[in-house]
C-alpha positions as CSV (number, residue, x, y, z in Angstrom):
1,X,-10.4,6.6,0.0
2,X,-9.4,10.1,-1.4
3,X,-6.0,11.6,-1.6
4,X,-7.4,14.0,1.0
5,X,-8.2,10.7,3.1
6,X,-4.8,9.7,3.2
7,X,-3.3,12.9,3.7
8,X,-5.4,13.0,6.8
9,X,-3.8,9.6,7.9
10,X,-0.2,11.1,8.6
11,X,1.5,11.9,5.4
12,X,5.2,11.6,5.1
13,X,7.5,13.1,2.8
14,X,8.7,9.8,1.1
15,X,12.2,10.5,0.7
16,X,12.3,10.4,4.8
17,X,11.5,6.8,5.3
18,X,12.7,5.3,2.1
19,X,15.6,6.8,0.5
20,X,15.7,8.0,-3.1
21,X,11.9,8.0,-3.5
22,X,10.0,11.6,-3.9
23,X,6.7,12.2,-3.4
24,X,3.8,12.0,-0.2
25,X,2.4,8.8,1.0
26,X,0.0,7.6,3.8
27,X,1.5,5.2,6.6
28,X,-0.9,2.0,5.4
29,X,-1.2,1.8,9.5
30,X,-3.3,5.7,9.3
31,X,-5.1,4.6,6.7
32,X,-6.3,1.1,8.2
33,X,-6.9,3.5,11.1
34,X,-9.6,5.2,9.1
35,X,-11.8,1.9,9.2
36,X,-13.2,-0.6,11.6
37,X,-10.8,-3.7,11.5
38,X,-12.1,-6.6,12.5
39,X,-10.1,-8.3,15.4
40,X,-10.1,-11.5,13.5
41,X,-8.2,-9.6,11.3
42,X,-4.8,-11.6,10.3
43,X,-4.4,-10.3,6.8
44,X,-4.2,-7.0,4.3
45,X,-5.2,-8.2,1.0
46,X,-4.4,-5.7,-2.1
47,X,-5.3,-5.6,-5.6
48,X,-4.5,-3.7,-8.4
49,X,-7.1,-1.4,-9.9
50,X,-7.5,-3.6,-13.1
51,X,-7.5,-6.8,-10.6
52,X,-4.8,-8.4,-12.6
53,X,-2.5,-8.5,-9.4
54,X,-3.1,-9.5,-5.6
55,X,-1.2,-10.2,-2.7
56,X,-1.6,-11.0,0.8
57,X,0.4,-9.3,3.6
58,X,0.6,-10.2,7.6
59,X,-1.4,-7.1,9.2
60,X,1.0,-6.5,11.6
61,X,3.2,-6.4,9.0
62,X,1.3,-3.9,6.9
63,X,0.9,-1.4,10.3
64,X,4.4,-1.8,10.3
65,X,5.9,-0.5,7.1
66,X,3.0,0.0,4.5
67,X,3.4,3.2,2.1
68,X,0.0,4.4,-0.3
69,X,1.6,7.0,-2.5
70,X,-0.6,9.0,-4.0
71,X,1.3,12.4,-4.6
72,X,4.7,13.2,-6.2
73,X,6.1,17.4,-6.9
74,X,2.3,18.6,-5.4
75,X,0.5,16.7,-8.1
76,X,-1.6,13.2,-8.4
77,X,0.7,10.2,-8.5
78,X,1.6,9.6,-12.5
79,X,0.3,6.2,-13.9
80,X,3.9,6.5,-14.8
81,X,5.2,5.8,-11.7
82,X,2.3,3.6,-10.9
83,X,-0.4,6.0,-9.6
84,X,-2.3,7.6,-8.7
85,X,-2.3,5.2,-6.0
86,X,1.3,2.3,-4.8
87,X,1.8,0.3,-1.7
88,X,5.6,0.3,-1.1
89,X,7.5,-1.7,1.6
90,X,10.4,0.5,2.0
91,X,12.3,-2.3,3.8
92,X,10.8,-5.4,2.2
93,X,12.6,-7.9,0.1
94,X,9.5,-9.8,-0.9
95,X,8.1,-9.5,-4.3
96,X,4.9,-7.8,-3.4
97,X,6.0,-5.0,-1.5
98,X,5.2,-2.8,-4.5
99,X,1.9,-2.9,-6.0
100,X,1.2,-0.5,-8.6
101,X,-2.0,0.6,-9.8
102,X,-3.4,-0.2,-6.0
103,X,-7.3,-0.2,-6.6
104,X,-8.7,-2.4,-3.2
105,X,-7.4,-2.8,0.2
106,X,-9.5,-5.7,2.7
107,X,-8.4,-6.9,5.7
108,X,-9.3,-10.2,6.0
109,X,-9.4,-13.1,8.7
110,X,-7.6,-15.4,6.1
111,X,-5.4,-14.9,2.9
112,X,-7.5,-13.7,-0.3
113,X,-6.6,-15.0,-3.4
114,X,-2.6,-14.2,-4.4
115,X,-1.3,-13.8,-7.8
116,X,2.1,-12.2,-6.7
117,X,5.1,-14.3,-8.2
118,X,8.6,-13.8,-6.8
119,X,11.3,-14.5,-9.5
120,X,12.2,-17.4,-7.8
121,X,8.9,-19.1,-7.8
């Protein structure tokens, strides 16, 4: 999916639904809207680009809150800052609500494989 893509799914200023962050971002709700989901469906499975990280999140879960940046002051999302694509939970407190570098998104009947580790784990 293209920056163009995601602005097409309803692009937010970020700063709106999560305070203190700049930049444009797809709901991760407009953008699952832009394929055929399955309604087995349970799961959102994300990797990074370089496949070094995955995590698994509830669907409903992901309509709910799910963020793709992809733009911050009218340019690409920096690899600085994670880009040029990040899923961001603005409310979660679970370790994978922010994966930088996002390179894959499936939405699966059952959990992919999960290489998020919270500090406590």
């Amino acid at each position: 999916i293209t920056a163009g893509a995601l602005a097409s799914a309803g692009a937010p200023d970020v700063g709106v639904v999560a305070a203190g962050r700049q930049g444009r971002a797809a709901r991760l709700r407009g953008v699952l809207g832009l394929i055929e989901v399955s309604p087995d469906a349970r799961f959102v499975h994300v990797e990074s680009s370089d496949g070094s990280f995955t995590a698994n999140i509830p669907l409903e879960d992901a309509r709910a809150g799910g963020l793709v940046l992809y733009e911050r002051d009218g340019e690409p999302l920096p690899e600085r800052f994670g880009g040029p694509f990040r899923l961001r939970f603005p409310d979660g407190d679970d370790c994978s609500v922010s994966v930088k570098f996002l390179g894959r998104i499936d939405v699966l009947a059952e959990p992919g494989s999960h290489t998020a580790r919270c500090a406590d784990d």
